[in-house]
C-alpha positions as CSV (number, residue, x, y, z in Angstrom):
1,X,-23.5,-13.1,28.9
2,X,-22.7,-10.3,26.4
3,X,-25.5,-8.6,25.2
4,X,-25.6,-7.4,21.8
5,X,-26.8,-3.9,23.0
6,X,-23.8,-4.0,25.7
7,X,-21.2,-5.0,22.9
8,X,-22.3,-1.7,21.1
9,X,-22.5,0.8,23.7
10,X,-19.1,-0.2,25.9
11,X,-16.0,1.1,24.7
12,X,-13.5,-0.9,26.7
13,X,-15.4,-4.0,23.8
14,X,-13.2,-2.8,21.3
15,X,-13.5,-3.4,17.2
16,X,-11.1,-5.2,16.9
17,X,-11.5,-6.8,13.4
18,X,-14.1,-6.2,10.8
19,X,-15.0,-9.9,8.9
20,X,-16.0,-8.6,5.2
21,X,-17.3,-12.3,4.6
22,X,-19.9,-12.0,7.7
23,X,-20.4,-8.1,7.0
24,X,-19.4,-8.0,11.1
25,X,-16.9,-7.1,13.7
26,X,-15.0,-9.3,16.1
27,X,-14.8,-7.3,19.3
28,X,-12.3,-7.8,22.3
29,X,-12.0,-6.7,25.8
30,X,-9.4,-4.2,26.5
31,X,-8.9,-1.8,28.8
32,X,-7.7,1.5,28.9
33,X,-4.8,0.0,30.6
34,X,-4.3,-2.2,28.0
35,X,-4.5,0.8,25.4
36,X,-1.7,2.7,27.2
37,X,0.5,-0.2,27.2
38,X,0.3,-1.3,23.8
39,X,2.4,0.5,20.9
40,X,-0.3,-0.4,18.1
41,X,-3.4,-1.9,18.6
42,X,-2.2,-5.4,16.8
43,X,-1.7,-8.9,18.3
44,X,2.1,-8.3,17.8
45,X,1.7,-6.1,21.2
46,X,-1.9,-7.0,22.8
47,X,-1.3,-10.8,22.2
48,X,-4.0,-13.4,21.4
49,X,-7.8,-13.2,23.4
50,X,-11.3,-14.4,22.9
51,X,-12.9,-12.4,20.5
52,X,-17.0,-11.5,20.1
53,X,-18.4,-11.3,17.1
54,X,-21.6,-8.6,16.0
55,X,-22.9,-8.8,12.7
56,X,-23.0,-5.1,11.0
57,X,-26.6,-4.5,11.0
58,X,-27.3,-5.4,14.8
59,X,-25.8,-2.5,15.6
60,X,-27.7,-0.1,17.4
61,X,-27.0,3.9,17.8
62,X,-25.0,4.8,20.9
63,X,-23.3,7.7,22.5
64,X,-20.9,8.9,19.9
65,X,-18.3,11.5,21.0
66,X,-16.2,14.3,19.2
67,X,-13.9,12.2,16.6
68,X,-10.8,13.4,14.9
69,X,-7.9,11.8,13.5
70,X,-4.1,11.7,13.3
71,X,-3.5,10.7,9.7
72,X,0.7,10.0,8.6
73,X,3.3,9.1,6.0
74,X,5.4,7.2,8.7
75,X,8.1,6.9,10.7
76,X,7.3,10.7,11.7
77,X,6.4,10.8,15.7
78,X,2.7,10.0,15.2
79,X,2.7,7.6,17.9
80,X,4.0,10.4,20.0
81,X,0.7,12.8,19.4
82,X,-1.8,9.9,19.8
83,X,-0.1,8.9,23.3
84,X,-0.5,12.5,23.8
85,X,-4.4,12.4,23.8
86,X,-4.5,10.0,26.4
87,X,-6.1,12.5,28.5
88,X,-8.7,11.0,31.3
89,X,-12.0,13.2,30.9
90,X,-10.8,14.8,28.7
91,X,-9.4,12.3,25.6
92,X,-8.4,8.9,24.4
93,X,-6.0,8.5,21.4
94,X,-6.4,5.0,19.7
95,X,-3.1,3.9,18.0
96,X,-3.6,2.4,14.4
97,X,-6.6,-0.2,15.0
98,X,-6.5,-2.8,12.9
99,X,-10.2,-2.7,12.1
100,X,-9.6,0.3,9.3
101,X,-6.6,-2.1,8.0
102,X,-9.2,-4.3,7.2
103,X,-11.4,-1.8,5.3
104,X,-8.4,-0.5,3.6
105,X,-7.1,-4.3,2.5
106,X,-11.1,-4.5,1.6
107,X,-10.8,-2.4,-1.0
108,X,-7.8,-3.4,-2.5
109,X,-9.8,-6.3,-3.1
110,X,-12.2,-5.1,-4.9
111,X,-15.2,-3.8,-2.3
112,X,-17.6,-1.5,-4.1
113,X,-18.3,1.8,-2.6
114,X,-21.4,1.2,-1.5
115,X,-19.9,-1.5,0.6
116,X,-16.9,0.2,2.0
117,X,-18.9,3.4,3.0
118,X,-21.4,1.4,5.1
119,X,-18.6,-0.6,6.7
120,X,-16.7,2.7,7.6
121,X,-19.8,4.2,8.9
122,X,-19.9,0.8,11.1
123,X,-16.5,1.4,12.3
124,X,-16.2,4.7,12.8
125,X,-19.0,4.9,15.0
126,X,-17.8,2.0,17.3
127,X,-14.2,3.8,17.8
128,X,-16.1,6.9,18.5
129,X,-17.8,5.4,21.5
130,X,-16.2,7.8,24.4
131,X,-14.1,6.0,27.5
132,X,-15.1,8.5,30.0
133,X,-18.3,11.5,29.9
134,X,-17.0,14.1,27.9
135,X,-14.2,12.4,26.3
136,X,-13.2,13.3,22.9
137,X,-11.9,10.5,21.3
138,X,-8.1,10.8,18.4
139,X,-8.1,8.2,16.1
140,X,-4.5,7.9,14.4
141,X,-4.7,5.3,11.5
142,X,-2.0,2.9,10.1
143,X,-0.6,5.0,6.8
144,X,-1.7,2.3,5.1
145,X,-5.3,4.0,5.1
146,X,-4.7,7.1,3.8
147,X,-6.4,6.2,0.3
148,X,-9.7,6.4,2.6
149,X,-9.0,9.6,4.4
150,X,-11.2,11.5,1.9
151,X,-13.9,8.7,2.8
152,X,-13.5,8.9,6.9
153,X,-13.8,12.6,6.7
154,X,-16.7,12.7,4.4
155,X,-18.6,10.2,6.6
156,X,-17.7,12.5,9.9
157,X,-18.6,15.8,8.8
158,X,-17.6,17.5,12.7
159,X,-14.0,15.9,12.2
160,X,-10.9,17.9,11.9
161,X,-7.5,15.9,10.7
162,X,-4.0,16.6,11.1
163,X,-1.9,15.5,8.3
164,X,1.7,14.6,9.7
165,X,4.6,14.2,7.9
166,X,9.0,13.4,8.5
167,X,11.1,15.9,6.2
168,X,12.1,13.7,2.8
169,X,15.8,13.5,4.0
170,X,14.6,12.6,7.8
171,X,12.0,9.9,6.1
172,X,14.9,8.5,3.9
173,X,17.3,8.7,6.9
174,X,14.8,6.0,9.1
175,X,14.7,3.3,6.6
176,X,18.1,3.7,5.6
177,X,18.7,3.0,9.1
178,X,16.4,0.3,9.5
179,X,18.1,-1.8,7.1
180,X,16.7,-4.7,5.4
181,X,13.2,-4.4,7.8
182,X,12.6,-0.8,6.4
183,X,13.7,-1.3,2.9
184,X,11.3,-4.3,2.7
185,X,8.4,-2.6,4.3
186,X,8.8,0.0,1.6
187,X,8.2,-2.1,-0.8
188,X,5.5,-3.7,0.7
189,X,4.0,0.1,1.0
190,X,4.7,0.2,-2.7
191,X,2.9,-2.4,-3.8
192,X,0.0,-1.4,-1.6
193,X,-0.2,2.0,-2.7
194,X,-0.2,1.2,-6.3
195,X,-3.4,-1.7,-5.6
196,X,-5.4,2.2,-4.0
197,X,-4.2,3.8,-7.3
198,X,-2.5,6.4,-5.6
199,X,0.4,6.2,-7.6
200,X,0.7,8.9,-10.8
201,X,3.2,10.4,-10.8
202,X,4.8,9.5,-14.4
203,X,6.2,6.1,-13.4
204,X,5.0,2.9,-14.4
205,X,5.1,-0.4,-12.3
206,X,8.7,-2.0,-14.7
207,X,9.8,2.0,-13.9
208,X,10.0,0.7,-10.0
209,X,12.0,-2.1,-10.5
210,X,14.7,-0.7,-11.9
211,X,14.7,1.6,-8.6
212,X,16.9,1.2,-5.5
213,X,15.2,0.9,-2.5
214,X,15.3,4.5,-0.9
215,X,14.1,5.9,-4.8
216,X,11.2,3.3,-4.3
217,X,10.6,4.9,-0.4
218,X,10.7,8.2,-1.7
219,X,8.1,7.5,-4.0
220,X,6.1,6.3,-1.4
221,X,6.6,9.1,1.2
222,X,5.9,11.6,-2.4
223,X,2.7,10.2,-3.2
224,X,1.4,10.6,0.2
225,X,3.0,14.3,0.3
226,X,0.9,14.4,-2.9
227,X,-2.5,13.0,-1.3
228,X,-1.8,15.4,1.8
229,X,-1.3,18.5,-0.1
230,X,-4.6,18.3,-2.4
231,X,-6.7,17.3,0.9
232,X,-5.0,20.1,2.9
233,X,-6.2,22.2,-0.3
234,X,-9.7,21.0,-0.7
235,X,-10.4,20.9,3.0
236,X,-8.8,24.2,4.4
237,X,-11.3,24.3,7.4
238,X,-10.8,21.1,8.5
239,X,-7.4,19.8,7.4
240,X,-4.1,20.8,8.9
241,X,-0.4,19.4,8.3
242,X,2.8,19.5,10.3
243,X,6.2,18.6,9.7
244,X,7.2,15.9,12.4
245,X,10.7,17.9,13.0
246,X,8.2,20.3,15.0
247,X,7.1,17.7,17.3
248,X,10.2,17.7,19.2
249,X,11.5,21.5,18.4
250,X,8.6,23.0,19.3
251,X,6.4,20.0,21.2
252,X,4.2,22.6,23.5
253,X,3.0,25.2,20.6
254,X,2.2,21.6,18.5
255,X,0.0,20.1,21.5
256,X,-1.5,23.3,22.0
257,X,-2.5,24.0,18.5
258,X,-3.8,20.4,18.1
259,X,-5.7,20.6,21.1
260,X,-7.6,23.8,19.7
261,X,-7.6,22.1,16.1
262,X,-9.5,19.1,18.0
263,X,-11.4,21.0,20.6
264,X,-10.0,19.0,23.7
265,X,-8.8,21.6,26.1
266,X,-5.6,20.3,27.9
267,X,-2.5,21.6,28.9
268,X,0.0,21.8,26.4
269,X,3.0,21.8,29.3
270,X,1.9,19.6,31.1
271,X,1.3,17.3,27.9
272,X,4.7,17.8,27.4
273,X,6.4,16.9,30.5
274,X,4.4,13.3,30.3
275,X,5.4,10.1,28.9
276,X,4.2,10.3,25.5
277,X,7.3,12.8,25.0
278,X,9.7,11.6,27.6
279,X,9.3,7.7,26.4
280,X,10.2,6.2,23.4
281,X,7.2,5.3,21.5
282,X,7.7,1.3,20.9
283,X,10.7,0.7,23.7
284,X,9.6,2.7,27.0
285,X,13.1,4.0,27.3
286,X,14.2,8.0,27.8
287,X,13.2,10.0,24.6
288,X,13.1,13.8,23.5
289,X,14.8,15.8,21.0
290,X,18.5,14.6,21.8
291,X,17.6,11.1,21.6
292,X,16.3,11.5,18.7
293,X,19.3,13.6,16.9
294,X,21.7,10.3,18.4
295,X,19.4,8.1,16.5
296,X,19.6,10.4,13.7
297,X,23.3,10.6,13.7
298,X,23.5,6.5,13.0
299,X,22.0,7.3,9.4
300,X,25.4,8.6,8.6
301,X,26.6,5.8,6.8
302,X,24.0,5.9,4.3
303,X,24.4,10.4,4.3
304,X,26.0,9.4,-0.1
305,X,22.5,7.6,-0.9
306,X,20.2,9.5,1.0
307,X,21.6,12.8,-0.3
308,X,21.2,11.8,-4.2
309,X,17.8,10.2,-3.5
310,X,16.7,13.2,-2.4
311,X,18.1,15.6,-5.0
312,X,16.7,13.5,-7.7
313,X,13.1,13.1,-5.9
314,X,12.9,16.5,-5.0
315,X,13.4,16.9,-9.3
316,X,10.2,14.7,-9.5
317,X,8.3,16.6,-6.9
318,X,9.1,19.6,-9.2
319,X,7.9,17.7,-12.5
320,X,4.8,17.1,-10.7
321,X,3.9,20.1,-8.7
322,X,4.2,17.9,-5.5
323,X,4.9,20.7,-2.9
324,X,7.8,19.2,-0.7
325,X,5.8,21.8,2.0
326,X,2.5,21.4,2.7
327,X,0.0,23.8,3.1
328,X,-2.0,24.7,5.9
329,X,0.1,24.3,8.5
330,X,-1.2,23.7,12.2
331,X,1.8,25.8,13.5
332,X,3.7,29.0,11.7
């Protein structure tokens, strides 16, 4: 039988969910295997399994290891960096769990703060259980978090972030190209982001529905270009950002840098020449920076409606002071 003392300590019992209406987590099994296979740590790619539940305060304190955290605006290679860390005794990288979706839906909801911060203390401590002595453990989050990134960091104090971003026009270009699926997920991000408040920026909820889709995606990648540039601001020492384009152009000097920014010393080449840059993210098949200018180059079709998106969003970035670079780069 699982022991509650066993559920908290072993990492491979995974949070999987957290239930706001117990105040507990629903744990499953997976192993590291399991980790490395998956693209996001959802039942879309892990499929269906028993599930163990732990109230929140039966908890107990276990081995916690160095935490940090891969925060995103999307579609901008973050899956790429979190493969990266999977780095035996020296990291693991845990790809958008679903457990801080919960937190973040949670508040949307209406949790008080009180609440939230006790369940994000819960939670964070459970992913920061390390696979392997030594371990360090990178945390990337669904985007869909990123109203709570001021709230993760304050509750980890020892925890640096990288703040990743995709160029407007490169942004643009993937849900151009993903058709109906990415022009509906950005509204879906929409609607989200305005339940978190994050959206003030001089337009009003009737001021969206008059927009097309990409003007309602750029307003959703500007607002998080917004978010990242004040907490690259306020948390200099901790915070760094990083425009996806230098993932693939300059993929060694980015792992390197990271790994110093997270204090996991591995080697950058040898990072490099792995899977998490020679395999597409979500397929498995042959990826690096040509594959990713051929997928690029089917977003021509749509070069008329990205290009006066982004002149007239780059105007509002200007209205706004939204910087369209951020500070505090990770790499120069």
């Amino acid at each position: 039988m699982t022991t509650v003392a066993h559920l908290a300590a072993d990492p491979l019992w995974f949070p999987w969910r957290f239930d706001e209406a117990a105040d507990g987590f629903r744990f499953r099994h997976l192993s590291r295997k399991d980790h490395a296979s998956a693209t996001f740590l959802t039942e879309e790619y892990l499929g269906s399994a028993p599930e163990t539940f732990m109230a929140r305060n039966a908890l107990s304190n276990s081995t916690r290891a160095p935490v940090h955290f891969i925060f995103h605006s999307a579609f901008c290679l973050s899956s790429v960096l979190a493969r990266a860390f999977d780095l035996p005794g020296l990291a693991m990288g845990l790809k958008e769990p679903m457990v801080l979706n919960d937190l973040a839906g949670w508040q949307m909801r209406g949790a008080t703060g009180p609440q939230l911060a006790q369940a994000m203390d819960a939670s964070l401590k459970l992913l920061a259980r390390p696979f392997g002595p030594g371990e360090s453990i990178v945390v990337k989050p669904s985007n869909i978090t990123n109203a709570l990134i001021a709230g993760m960091l304050q509750l980890s104090p020892q925890s640096h972030a990288l703040l990743l971003h995709a160029p407007l026009r490169v942004y643009l270009g993937s849900i151009a190209r993903k058709g109906l699926e990415g022009r509906l997920w950005v509204r879906d991000l929409l609607v989200k982001q305005l339940g978190q408040g994050l959206h003030d920026i001089g337009f009003g909820a009737q001021d969206y529905l008059a927009q097309s889709d990409l003007q309602v995606a750029a307003m959703g990648w500007l607002v998080q270009q917004q978010l990242f540039g004040r907490l690259a601001v306020r948390l200099e020492g901790r915070v760094r950002t990083l425009n996806s384009d230098l993932v693939t152009a300059r993929s060694a000097d980015v792992m390197a840098a990271l790994g110093s920014l997270f204090g996991v010393g591995l080697d950058a080449q040898a990072v490099v020449a792995g899977p998490a840059f020679t395999r597409h993210s979500k397929h498995g098949t042959a990826f690096g920076a040509e594959a990713r200018e051929r997928e690029r180059a089917t977003e021509d079709v749509h070069a008329d409606e990205i290009g006066k998106v982004a002149i007239w969003t780059e105007k509002v970035a200007e209205s706004q002071g939204i910087p369209l670079d951020l500070p505090n780069p990770l790499i120069r």
